[in-house]
DRENNUDREN-99156 format. One line per 3 residues: number of its first residue (from 1); their letters; for each residue x, y, z of N, C-alpha, C, CB. Coordinates in steps of 0.02 Angstrom, whole numbers, m for minus. Each point is the difference from the previous one (the first is absolute). Glycine has a CB too. Example, Ala and Ser with C-alpha at 12.3 -4.5 7.8 and 13.67 -1.06 7.14 Angstrom:
2
1> as> 660:m284:390:m45:59:0:45:60:0:m95:m59:62  77:112:m98:42:59:3:m39:55:37:59:m32:m108
REM end
This chain:
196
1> xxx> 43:m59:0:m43:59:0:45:62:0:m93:m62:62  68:112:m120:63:38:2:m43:70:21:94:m71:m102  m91:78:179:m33:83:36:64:44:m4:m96:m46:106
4> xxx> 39:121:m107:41:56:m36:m15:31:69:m11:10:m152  30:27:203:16:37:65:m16:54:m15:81:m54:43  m137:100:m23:m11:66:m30:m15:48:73:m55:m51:m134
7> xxx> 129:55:158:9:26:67:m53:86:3:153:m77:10  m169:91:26:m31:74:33:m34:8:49:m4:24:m83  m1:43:89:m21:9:89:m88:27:m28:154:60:91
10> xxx> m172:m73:m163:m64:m7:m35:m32:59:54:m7:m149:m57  31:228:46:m29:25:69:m38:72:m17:106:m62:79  m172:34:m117:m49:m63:m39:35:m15:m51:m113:33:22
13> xxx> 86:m90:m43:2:m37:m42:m31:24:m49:15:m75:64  3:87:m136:m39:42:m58:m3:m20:m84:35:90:86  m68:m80:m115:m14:m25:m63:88:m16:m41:m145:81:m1
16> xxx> 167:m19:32:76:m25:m40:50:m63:35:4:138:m34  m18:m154:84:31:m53:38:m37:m75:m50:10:83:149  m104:m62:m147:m20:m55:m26:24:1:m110:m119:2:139
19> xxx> 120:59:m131:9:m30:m108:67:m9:13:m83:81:m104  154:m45:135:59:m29:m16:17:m76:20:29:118:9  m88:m170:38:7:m68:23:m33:m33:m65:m6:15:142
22> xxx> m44:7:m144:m28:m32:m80:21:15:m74:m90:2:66  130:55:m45:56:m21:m68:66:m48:7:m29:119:m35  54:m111:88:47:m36:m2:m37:m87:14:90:121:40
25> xxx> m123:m140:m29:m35:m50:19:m7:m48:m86:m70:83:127  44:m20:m143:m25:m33:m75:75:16:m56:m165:38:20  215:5:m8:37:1:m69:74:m44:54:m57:152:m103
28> xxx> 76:m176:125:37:m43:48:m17:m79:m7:m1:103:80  55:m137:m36:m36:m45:m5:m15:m26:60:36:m12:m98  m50:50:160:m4:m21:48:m90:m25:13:126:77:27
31> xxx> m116:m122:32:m55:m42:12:m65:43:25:87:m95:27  m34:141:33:m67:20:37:50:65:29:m94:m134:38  41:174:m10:42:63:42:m23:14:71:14:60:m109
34> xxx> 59:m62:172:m60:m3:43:26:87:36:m28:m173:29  m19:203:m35:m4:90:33:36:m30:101:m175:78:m100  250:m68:92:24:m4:70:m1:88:29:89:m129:m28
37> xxx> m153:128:98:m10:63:1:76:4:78:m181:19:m63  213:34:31:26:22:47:m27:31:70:54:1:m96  m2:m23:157:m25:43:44:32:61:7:m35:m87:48
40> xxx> 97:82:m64:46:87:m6:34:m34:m46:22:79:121  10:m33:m179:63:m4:m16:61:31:31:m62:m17:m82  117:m9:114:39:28:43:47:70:m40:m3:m133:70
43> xxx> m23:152:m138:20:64:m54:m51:48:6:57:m68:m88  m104:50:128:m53:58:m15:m18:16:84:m61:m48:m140  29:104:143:m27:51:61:m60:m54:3:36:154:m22
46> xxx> m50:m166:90:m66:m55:19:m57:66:m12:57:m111:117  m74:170:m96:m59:23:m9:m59:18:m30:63:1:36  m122:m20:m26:m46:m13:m39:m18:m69:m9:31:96:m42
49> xxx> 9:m141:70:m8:m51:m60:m54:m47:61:147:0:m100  m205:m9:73:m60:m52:27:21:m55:28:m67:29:m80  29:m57:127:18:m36:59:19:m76:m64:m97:70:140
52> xxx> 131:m131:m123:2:m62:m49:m54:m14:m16:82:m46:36  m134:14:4:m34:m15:m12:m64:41:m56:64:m59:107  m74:107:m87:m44:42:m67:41:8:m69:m59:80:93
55> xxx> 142:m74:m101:0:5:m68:4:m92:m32:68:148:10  m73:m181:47:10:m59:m31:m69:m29:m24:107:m16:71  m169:59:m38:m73:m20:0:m7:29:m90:m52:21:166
58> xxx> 76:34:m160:2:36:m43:16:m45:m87:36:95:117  18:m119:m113:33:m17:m38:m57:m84:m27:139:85:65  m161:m106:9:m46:m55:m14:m54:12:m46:26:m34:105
61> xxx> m50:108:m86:m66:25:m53:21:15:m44:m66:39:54  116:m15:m84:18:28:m69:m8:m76:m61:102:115:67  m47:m169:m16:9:m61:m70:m80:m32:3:157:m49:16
64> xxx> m173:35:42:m63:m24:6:21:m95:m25:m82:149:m34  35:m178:2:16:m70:m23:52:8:m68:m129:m51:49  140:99:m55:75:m10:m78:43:m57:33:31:151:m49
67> xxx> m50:m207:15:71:m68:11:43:44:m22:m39:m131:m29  50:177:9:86:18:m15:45:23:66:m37:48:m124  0:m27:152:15:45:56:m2:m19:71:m37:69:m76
70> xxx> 80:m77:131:m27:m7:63:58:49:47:m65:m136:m26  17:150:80:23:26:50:51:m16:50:m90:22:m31  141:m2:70:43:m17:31:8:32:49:33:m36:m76
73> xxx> m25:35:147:m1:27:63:90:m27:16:m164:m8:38  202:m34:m52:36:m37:14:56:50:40:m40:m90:m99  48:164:75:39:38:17:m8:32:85:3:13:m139
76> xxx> m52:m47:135:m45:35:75:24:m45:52:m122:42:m52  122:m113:30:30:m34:54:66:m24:9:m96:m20:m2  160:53:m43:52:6:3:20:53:48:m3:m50:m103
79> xxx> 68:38:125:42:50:44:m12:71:m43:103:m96:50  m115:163:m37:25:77:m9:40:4:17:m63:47:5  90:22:m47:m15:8:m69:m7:m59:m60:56:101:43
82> xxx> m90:m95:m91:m3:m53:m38:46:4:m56:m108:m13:36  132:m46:m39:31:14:m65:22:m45:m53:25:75:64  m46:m68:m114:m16:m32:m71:51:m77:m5:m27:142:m67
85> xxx> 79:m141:87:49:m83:m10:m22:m18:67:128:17:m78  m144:8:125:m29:m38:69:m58:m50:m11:29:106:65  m69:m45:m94:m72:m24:m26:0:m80:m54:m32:155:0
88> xxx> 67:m127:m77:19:m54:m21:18:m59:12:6:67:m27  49:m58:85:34:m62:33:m51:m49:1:80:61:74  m141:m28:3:m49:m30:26:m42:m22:m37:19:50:74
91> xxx> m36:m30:m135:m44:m39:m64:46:m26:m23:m86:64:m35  134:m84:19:26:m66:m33:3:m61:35:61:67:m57  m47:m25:124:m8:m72:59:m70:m32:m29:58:60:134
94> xxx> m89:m21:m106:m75:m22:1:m38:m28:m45:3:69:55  21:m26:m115:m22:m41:m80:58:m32:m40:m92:90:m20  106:m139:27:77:m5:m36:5:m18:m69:40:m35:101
97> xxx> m126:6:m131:m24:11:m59:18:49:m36:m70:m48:39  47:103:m14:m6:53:m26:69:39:m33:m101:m7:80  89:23:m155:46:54:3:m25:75:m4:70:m86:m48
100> xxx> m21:119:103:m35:73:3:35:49:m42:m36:m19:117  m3:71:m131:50:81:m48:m62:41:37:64:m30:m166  m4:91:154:m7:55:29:m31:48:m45:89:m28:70
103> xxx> m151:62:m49:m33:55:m57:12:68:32:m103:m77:m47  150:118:26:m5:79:11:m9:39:m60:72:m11:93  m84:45:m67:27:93:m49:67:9:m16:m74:71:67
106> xxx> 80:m44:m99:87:28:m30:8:38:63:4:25:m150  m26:27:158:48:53:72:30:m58:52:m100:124:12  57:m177:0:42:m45:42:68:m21:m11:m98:m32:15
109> xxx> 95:15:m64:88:m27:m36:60:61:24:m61:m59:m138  47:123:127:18:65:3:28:m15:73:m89:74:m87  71:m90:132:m2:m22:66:39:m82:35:m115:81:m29
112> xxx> 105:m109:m23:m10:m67:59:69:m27:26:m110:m47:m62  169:97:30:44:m31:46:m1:4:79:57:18:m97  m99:28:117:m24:31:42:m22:m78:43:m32:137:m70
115> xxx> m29:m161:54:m25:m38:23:70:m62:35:m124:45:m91  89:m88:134:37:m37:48:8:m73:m44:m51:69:122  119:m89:m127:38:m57:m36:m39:6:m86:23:m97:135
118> xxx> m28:165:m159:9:m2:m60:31:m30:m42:m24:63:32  53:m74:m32:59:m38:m51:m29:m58:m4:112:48:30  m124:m108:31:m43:m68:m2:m61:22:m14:57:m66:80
121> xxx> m109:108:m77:m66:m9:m4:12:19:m85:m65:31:141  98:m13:m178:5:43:m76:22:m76:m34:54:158:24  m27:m213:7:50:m45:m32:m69:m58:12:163:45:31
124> xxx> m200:m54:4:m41:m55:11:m71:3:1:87:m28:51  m96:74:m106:m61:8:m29:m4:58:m40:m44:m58:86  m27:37:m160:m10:31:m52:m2:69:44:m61:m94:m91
127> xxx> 55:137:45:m27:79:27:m44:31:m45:104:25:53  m185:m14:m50:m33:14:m56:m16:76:13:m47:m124:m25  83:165:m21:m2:71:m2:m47:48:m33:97:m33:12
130> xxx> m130:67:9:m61:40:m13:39:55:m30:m90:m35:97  54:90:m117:22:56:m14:m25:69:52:7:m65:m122  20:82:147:2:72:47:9:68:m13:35:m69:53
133> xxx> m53:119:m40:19:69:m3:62:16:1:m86:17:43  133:m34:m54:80:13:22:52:m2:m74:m23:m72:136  m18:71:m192:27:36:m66:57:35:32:m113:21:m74
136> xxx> 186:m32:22:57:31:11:36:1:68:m48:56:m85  18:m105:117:40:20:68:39:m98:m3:m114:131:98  183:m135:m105:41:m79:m9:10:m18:53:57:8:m88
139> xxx> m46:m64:104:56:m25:60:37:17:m7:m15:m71:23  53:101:43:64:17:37:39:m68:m5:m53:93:88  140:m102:m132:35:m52:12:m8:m67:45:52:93:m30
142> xxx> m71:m98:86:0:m25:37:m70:m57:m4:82:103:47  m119:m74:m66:m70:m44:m19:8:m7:m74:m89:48:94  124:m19:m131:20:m45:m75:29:m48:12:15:76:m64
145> xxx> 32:m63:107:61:m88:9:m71:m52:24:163:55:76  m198:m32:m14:m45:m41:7:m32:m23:m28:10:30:50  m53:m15:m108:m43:m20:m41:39:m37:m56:m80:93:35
148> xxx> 148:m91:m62:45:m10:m30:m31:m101:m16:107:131:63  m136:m160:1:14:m65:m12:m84:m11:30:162:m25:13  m196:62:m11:m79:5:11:m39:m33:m76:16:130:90
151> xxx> m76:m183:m54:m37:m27:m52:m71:51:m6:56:m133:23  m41:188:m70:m39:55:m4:m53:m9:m56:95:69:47  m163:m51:m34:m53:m23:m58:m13:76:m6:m64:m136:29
154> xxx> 79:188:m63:m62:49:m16:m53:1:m29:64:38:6  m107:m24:55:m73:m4:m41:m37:58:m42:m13:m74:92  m1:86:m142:m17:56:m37:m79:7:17:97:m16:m97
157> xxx> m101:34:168:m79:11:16:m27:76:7:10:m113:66  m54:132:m73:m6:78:m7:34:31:41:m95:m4:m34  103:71:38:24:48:59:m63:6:45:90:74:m72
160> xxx> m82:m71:108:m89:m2:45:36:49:54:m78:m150:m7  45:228:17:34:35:55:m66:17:53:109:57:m83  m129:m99:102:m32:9:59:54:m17:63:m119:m29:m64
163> xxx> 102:48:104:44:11:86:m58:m2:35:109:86:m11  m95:m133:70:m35:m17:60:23:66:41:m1:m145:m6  56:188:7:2:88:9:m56:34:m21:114:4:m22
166> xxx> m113:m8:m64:m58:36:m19:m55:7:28:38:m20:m73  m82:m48:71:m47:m41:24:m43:35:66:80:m102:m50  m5:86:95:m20:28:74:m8:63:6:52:m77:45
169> xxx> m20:91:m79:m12:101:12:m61:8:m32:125:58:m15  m124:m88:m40:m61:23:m33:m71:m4:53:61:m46:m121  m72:m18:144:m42:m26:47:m2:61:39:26:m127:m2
172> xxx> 29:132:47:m19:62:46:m15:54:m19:55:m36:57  m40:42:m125:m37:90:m16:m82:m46:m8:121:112:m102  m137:m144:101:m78:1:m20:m18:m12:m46:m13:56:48
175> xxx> 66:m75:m109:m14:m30:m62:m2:m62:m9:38:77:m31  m98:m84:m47:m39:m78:4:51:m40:m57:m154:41:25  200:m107:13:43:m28:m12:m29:m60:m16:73:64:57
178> xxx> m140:m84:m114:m30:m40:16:29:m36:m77:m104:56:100  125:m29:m126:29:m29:m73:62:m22:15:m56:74:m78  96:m57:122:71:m11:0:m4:m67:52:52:141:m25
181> xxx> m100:m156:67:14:m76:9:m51:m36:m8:76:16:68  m83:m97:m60:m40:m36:1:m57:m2:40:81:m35:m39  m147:49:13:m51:8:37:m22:m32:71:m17:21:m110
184> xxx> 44:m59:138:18:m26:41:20:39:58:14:m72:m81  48:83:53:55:45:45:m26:45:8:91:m24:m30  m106:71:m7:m18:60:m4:m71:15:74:46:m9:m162
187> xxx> m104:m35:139:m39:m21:49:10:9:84:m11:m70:m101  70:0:104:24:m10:70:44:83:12:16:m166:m8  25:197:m5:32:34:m3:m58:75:20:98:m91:m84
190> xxx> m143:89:55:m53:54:22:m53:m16:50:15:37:m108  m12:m99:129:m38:m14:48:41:m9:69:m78:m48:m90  146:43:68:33:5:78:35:54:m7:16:m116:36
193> xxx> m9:171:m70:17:57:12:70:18:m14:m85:m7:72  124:m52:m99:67:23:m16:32:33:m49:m4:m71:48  63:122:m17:25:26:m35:m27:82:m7:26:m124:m41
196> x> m87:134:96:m39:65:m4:33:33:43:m106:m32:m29
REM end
């Protein structure tokens, strides 16, 4: 079974999270995708970001029954900060079937030497690359050598610039964000008040 890891802190979860999984879903050749919702990324400011359990509820209403898609909490019951070859590790234990790849955005790459035992997590699994806002901006030497021996797939999936930033601000000014996610979300999200 070949699952594709489509790490985020989904904080909501939004139409561009769901078409960039169903493109890569369908022009790939991976089996299935499972949305691993972060609880922090140890690169980003924690504030704002919804308790686990609601963006993970969240993320449940968006795929709904899509066999392509399932949900993942797995990061929640690992040690904090979380972090991506930790995580991995513990799903290979667990599924040893399985082969896993990694789905980001380009700005990530820009970054990931950054991330913890880069070098092994880049060498022991695919990496399926989206396209991001970050036109003209290369890796710095140091994440070229890295990627140098990386099994890299670019995926030619639209540019999609929605931000779970946007999103939330928008929410709190009072604007109706009812197109930008899954009716679902959108719903729960106005009935418990988040983000106002």
């Amino acid at each position: 079974m070949k699952t594709g890891l489509y790490f985020g802190s989904f904080n909501p979860v939004h139409i561009g999270h769901l078409a960039i999984a169903n493109y890569i879903y369908e022009y790939t050749d991976l089996d299935e995708i499972w949305f691993v919702v972060s609880p922090h990324n140890p690169l980003k400011k924690k504030n704002s970001l919804l308790a686990d359990h609601h963006r993970l509820h969240l993320v449940e209403l968006a795929i709904g029954d899509d066999h392509r898609f399932r949900v993942s909490d797995i990061e929640s019951k690992l040690p904090q900060p979380s972090y991506t070859i930790d995580t991995l590790t513990y799903l290979r234990e667990k599924h040893p079937t399985y082969q896993f790849a990694l789905i980001m955005g380009s700005d990530n790459l820009l970054t990931i030497n950054k991330w913890k035992n880069a070098g092994l997590l880049i060498d022991s699994c695919t990496l399926f690359v989206y396209p991001r806002a970050n036109k003209g901006k290369e890796p710095g030497p140091e994440v070229r050598s890295l990627l140098k021996t990386a099994n890299i797939d670019i995926v030619e999936a639209p540019l999609i610039e929605i931000s779970g930033t946007f999103l939330r601000s928008a929410i709190r000014q009072g604007k109706n964000m009812q197109y930008f996610l899954p009716p679902g979300v959108w719903q729960y999200i106005k009935d418990m008040h988040f983000y106002e």
